[in-house]
C-alpha positions in Angstrom: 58.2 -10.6 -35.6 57.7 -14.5 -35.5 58.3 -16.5 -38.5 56.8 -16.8 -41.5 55.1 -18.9 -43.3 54.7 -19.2 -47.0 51.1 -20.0 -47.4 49.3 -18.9 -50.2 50.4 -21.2 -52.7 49.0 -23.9 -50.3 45.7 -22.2 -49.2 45.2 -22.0 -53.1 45.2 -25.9 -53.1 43.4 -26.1 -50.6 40.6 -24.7 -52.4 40.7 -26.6 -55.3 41.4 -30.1 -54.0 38.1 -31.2 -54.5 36.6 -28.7 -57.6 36.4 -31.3 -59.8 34.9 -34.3 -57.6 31.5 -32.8 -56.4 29.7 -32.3 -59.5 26.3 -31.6 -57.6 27.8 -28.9 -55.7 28.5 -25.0 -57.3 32.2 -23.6 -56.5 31.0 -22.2 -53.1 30.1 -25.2 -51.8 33.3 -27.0 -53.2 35.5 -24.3 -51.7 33.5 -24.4 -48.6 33.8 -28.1 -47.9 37.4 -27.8 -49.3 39.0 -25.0 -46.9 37.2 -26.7 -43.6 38.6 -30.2 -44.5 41.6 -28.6 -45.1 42.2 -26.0 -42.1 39.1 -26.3 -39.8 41.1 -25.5 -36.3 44.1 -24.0 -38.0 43.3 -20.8 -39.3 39.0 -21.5 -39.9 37.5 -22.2 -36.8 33.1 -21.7 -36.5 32.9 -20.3 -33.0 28.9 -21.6 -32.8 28.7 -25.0 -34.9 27.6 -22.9 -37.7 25.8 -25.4 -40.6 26.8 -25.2 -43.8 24.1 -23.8 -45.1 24.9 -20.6 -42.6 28.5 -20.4 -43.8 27.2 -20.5 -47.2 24.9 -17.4 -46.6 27.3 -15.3 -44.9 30.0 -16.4 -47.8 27.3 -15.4 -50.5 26.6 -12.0 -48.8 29.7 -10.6 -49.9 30.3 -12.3 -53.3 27.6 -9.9 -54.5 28.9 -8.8 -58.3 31.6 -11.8 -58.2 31.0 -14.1 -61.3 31.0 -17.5 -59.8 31.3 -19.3 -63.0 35.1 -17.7 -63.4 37.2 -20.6 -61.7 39.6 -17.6 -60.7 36.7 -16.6 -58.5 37.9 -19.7 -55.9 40.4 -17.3 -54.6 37.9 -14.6 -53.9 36.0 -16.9 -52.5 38.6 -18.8 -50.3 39.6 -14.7 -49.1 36.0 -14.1 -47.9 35.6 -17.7 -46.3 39.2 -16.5 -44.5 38.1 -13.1 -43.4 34.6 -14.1 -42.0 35.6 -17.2 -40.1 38.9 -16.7 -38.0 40.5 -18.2 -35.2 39.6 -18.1 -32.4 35.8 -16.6 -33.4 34.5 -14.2 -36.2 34.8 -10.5 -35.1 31.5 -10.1 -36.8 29.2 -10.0 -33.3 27.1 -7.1 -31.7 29.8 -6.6 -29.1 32.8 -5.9 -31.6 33.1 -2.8 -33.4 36.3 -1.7 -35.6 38.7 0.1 -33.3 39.5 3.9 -34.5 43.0 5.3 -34.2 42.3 7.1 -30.8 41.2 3.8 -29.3 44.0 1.8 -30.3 46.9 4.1 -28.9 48.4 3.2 -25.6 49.5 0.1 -23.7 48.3 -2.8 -23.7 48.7 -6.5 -21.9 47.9 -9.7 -24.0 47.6 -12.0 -20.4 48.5 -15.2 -19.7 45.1 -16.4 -20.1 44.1 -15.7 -23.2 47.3 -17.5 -24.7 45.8 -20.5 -25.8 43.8 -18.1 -28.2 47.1 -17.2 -29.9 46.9 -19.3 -32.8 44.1 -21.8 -34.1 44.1 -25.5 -31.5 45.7 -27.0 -34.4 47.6 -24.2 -36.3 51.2 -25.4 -37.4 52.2 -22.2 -36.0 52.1 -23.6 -32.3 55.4 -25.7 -33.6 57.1 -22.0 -34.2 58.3 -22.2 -30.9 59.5 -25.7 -30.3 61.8 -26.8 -27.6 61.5 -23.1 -26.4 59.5 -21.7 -22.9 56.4 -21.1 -24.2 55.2 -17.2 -24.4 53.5 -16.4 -21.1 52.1 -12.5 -21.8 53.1 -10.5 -23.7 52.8 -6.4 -23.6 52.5 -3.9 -26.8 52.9 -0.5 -27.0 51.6 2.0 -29.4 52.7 4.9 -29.3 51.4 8.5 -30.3 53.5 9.0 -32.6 54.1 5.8 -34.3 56.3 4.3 -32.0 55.8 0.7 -31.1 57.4 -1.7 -28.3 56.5 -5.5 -28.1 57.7 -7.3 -25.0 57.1 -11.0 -24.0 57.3 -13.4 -20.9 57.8 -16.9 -21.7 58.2 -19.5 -18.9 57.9 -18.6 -15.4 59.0 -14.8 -15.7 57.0 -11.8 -14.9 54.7 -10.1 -17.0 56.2 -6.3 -18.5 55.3 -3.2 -16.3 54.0 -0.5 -17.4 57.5 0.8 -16.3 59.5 -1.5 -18.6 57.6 -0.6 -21.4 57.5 3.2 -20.9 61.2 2.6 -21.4 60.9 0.5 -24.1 59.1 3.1 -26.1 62.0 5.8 -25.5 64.3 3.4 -27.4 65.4 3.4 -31.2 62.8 2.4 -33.2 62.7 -1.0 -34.1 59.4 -1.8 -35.1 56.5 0.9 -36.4 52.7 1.4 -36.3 50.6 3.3 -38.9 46.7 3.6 -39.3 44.9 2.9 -42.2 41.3 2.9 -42.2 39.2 2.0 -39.0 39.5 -1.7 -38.0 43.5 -1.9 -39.4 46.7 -1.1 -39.0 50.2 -2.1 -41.0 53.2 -3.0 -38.8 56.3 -1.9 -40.3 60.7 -2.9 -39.2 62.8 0.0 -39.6 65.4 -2.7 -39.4 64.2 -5.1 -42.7 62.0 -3.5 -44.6 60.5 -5.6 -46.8 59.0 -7.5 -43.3 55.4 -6.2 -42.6 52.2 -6.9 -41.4 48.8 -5.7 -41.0 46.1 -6.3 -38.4 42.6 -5.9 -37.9 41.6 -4.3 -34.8 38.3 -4.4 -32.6 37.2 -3.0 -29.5 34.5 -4.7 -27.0 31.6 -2.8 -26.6 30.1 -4.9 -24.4 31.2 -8.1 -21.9 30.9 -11.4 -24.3 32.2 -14.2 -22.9 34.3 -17.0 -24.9 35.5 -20.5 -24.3 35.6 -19.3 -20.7 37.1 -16.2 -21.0 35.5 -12.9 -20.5 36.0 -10.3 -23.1 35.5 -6.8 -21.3 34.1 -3.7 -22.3 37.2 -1.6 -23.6 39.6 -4.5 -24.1 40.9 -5.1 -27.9 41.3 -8.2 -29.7 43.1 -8.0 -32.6 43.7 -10.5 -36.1 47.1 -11.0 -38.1 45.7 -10.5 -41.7 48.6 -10.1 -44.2 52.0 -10.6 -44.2 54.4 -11.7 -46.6 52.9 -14.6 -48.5 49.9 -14.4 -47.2 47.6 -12.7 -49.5 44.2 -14.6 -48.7 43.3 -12.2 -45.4 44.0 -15.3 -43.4 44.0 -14.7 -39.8 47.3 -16.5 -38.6 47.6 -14.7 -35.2 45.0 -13.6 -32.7 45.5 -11.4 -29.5 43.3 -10.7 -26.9 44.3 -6.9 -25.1 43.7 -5.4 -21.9 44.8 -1.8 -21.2 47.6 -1.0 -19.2 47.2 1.5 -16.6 
C-alpha cells in the first residue's frame, strides 16, 4: 500500500477556518466555502462547474435529521461534502451504479491512460513518489476467494499479463479483499495488520465520457475512502478498471 497520510486532524481545520468570519452565512455555507478554498483539486474537485448554490442542495439532501446549530455537526458536514464531491468526478451519475460482489471479482487493468486520474491535479499525494519512475498501469486481482494481487509498471516497462498475475494470485497472501455491502470493500495485509483500507466501487452502465477518456460499459472505477487517519470518507485515490481477459 502507498503511504499514508495523517489527515483528519487537518481536514477538521479546514472546515473551521473561516466559522467565525462569515456571520451572514449558516455552517453549510461556511464549511462549503471553507473545504473548496482549502482542497478544491486535491481531494474536492466539481466535475461540471457546479454553483454553490447546487453543492449546497446536494450537501442539504443528506443532512436531513442533522442539527445544524451543533458546531460538532461541521464534521458531518465536511464527511458528506467529501463523499459527494471526489476526485476525479462524483460517482453520483446515471451511468454508475454500486458494484456487487460478483461484479467486482476477477482481473482487472488500471491503463496508462487513465493515470492522471490517480489522485486530485493538485493532491499532495502526486509528491508520494518523488524522484521515482512514475507508475505507468497497474493490474489488480481479486480473487474468488479473497485473494488479492496488485502489480504496477512504472517507467517504460510493460504492462502485467494476465499470465503474471495468474501467478501472482497462487502466491502467499500478502494483501486481502472482503465485501461489505454493495458499492465497498475493506482491503486488509496479512503482513501488518493494523494497515487497511476500504473502497467504494462502481460499475459503468453505460459509455460516459470524461476529460477525454471514455468510460465503457462494464469497466469499474473505484474511490479510496478510509484508511488510517482518515475518517472523513475522503477520496484520496481514484482508479479507473478495465477487465482483463
Amino acid at each position: 500500500m502507498l503511504c499514508r497520510f495523517v489527515i483528519a486532524i487537518s481536514l477538521f481545520w479546514a472546515a473551521s477556518l473561516s466559522y467565525a468570519q462569515e456571520r451572514n452565512a449558516d455552517a453549510v455555507d461556511k464549511v462549503i466555502a471553507s473545504l473548496f478554498a482549502k482542497q478544491s483539486g486535491k481531494f474536492l474537485c466539481l466535475s461540471q462547474n457546479e454553483s454553490h448554490a447546487t453543492i449546497r442542495t446536494t450537501v442539504m439532501n443528506s443532512l436531513k435529521g442533522v442539527d445544524l446549530k451543533d458546531k460538532a455537526s461541521q464534521d458531518t458536514i465536511s464527511k458528506v461534502i467529501y463523499t459527494k464531491f471526489p476526485c476525479p468526478f462524483s460517482p453520483d451519475r446515471p451511468e454508475l451504479r454500486p458494484a456487487r460482489i460478483e461484479d467486482i471479482k476477477g482481473m482487472w487493468l488500471f491503463p496508462v491512460a487513465s493515470q492522471r486520474y490517480r489522485y486530485g491535479p493538485q493532491s499532495p499525494l502526486w509528491e508520494s513518489r518523488a524522484g521515482l519512475p512514475p507508475i505507468r498501469c497497474e493490474a489488480i486481482v481479486y480473487g474468488a476467494n479473497g485473494r488479492m494481487a496488485i502489480d504496477q509498471a512504472v517507467g517504460s516497462a510493460a504492462c502485467p499479463t494476465s499470465e503474471k498475475m495468474r501467478k501472482l494470485e497462487a502466491q502467499p497472501k500478502g494483501e486481502s479483499w472482503s465485501f461489505i455491502r454493495d458499492g465497498r470493500i475493506r482491503v486488509d495485509r496479512t503482513d501488518a495488520p493494523n494497515d487497511f483500507e476500504e473502497w467504494d466501487l462502481f460499475v459503468v452502465e453505460k459509455n460516459f465520457d470524461f476529460a477525454g477518456t471514455t468510460f465503457r460499459k462494464g469497466d469499474m472505477v473505484e474511490y479510496r475512502r478510509r484508511e488510517k487517519g482518515n475518517e472523513f470518507n475522503v477520496a484520496t485515490m481514484f482508479r479507473h478498471l478495465q477487465k482483463m481477459p
